[in-house]
matplotlib code that plots the C-alpha trace (Angstrom):
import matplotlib.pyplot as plt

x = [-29.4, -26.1, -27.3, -26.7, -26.3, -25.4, -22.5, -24.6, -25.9, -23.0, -21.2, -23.8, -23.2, -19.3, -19.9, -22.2, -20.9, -22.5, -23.9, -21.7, -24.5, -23.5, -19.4, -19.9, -21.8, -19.2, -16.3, -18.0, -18.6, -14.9, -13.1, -16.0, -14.9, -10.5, -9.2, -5.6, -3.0, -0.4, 2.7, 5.5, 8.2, 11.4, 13.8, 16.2, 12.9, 11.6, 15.2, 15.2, 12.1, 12.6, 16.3, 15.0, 12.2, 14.6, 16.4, 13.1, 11.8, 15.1, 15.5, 12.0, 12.0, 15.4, 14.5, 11.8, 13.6, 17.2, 20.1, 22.8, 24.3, 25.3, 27.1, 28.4, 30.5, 34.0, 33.8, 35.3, 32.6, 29.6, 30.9, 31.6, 28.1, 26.1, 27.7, 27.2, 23.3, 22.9, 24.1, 22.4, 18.9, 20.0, 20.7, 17.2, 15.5, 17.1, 16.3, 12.6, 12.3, 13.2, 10.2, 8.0, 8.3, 6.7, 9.1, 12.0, 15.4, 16.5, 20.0, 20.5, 19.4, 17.2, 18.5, 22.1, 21.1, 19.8, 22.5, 24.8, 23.2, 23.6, 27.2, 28.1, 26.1, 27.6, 31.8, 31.4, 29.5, 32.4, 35.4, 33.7, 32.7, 35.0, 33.5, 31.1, 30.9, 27.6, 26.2, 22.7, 22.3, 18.8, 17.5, 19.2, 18.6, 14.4, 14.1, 16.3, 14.5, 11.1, 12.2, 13.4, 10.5, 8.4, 10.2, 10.1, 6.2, 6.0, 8.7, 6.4, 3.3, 5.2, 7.1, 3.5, 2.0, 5.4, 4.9, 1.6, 2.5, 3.8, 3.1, 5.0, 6.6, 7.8, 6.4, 8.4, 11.6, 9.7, 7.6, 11.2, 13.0, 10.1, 10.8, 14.6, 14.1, 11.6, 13.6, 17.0, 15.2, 15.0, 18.6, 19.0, 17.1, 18.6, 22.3, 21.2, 19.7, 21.6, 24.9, 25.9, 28.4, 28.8, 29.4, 26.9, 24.0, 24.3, 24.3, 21.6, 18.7, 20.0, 20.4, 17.1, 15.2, 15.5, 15.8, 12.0, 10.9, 12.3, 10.5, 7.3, 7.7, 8.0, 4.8, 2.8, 4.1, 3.3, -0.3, -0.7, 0.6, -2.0, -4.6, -4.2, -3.6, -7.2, -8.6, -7.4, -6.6, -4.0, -5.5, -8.3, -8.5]
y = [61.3, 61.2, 59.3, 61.9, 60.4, 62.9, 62.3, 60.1, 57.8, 57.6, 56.9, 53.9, 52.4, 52.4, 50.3, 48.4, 44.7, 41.7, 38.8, 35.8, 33.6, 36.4, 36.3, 32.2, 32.9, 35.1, 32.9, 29.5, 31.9, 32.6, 29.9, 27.0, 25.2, 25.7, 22.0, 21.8, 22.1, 18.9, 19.8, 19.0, 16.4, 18.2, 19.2, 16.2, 13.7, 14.9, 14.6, 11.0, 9.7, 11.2, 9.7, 6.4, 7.0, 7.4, 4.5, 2.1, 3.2, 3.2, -0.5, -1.5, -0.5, -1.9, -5.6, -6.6, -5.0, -6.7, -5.5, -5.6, -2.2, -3.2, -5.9, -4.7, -1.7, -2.2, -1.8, 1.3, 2.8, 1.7, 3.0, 6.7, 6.3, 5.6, 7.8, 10.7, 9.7, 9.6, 13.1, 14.8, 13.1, 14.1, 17.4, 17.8, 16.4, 19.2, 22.3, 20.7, 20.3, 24.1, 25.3, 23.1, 24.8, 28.6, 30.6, 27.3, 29.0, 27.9, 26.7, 25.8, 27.7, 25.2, 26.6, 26.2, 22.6, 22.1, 23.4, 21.3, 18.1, 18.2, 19.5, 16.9, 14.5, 15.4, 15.4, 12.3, 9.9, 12.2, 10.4, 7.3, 6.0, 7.7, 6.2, 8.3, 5.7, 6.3, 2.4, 2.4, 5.1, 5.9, 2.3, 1.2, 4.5, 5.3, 2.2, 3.8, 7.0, 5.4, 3.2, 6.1, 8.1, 5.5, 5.2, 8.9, 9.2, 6.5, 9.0, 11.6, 10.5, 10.2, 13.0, 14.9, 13.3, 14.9, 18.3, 18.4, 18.1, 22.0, 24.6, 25.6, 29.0, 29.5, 27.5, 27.8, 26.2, 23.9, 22.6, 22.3, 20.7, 18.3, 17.2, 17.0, 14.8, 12.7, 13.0, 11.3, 7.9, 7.1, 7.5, 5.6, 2.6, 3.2, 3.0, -0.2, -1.7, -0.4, -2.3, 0.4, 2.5, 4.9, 8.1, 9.7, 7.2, 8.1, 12.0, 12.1, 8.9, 8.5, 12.4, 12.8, 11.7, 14.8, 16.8, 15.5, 16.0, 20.0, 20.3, 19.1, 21.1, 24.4, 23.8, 22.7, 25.7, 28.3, 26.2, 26.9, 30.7, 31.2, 29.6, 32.2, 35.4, 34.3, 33.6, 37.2, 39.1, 41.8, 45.0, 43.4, 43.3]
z = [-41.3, -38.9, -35.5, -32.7, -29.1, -26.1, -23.6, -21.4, -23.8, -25.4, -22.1, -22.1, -24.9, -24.9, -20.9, -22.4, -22.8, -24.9, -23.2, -22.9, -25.7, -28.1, -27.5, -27.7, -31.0, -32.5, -31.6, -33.3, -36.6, -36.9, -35.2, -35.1, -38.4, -38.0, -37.3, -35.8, -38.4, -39.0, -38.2, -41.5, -40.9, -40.4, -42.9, -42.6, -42.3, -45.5, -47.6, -46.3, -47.0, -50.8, -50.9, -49.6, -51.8, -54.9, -54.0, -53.6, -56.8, -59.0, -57.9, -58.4, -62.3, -62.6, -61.3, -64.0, -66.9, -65.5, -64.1, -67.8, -66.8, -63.3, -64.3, -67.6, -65.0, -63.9, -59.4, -59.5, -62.5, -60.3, -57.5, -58.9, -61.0, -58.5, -55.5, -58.0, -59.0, -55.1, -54.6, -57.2, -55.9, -51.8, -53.8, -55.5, -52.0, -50.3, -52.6, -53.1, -49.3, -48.9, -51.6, -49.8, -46.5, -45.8, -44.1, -44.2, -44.9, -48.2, -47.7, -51.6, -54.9, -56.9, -60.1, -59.4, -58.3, -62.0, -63.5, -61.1, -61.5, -65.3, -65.3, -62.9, -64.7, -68.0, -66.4, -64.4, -67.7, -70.0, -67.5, -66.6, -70.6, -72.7, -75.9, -78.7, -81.4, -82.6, -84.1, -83.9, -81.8, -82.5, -82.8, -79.1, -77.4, -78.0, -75.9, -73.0, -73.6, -73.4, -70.1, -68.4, -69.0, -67.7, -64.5, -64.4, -64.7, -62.0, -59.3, -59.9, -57.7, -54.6, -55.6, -56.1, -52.6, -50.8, -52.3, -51.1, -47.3, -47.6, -49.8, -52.7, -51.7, -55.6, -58.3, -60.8, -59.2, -56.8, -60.1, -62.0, -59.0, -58.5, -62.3, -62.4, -59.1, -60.8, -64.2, -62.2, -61.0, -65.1, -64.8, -61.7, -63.6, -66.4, -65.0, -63.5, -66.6, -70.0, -70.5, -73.2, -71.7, -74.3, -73.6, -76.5, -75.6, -71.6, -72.6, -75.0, -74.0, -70.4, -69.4, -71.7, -69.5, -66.7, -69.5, -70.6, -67.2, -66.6, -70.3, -68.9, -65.8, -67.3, -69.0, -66.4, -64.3, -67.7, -67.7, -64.3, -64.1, -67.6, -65.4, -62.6, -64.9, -66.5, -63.1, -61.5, -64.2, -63.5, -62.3, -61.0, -57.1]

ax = plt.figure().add_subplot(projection="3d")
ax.plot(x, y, z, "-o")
ax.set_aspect("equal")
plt.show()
């Protein structure tokens, strides 16, 4: 049965206010348990801490395992390796630091960053070790491969703790550009470490590496997209 109510009644209950106990009440049930948000570092903040990050951690794995490839390169072949390795990772910070942010304006896209580190990767090791002799190639480059790895698995927890200031605004990419980042401090290690400069061995054990890590990446990010469809399945609200 409808609830009738003539004009004067209703005219009371529209001027009719709640007592200042009940507003109080009503604002602790919706705002009572919100705790001031932490603002994110900004953009150029976060792309130094993982460069400088990079850096610190590359070096670290390099000075227990030694230092053979630094010394093994000519000036000029460190110089161009290393400047290069740098970019790439200032590159990966920046397109990570974009999927990070909610609402940050993405100034670079993270798949033509992939792309670009390993064609970069690829031209620069082609011009700076123009040798493919292939002499034990397995037998000295699984121990690369493994080191690298390693060093790889190690990047990714801070990697991890500095995605988890923001909030991935695409997985996919930020998952992928997370890896490759993690994926290039094997290299940095690596180039510090391996005194073979040979083209073939850097391509395939030393460029494996973030190839290993954008592998694992895509199946963490299918895991985690199965793991939502089966949570909310489609055409369920």
């Amino acid at each position: 049965m409808e609830a009738k109510f003539d004009g004067a009644e209703f005219e009371e209950i529209r001027e009719a206010k709640p007592s200042a106990a009940h507003v109080e009440a009503i604002r602790n049930r919706i705002v009572g348990d919100l705790n001031p948000v932490k603002p994110l570092p900004s953009d150029g903040a976060l792309v130094t801490a993982m460069t400088a990050c990079f850096i610190c951690l590359g070096v670290a794995c390099a000075i227990p395992i030694g230092w053979k490839g630094f010394h093994a390169m000519t000036v000029s072949q460190r110089l161009a390796d290393y400047v290069v390795i740098l970019l790439c990772a200032v590159s990966l910070a920046l397109a990570l630091t974009g999927e990070i942010i909610p609402g940050a304006r993405r100034r670079v896209s993270p798949v033509f960053v992939l792309v670009a580190v390993f064609a970069i990767a690829i031209a620069v090791t082609a011009v700076l070790f123009p040798d493919y002799s292939t002499a034990q190639f397995v037998r000295k480059g699984v121990p690369c491969l493994t080191i690298g790895t390693v060093c790889a698995i190690l990047a990714a927890v801070p990697v991890w703790r500095v995605m988890r200031l923001g909030m991935l605004t695409e997985r996919v990419p930020g998952i992928l550009t997370a890896a490759m980042l993690s994926g290039m401090v094997g290299v940095f290690t690596l180039a510090l470490h391996c005194p073979i400069l040979n083209a073939a061995h850097i391509l395939i054990w030393h460029l494996g590496v973030p190839a290993l890590g954008l592998a694992a990446g895509v199946l963490l990010a299918a895991r985690r997209f199965v793991s939502n469809r089966t949570v909310n399945p489609p055409g369920l609200p």
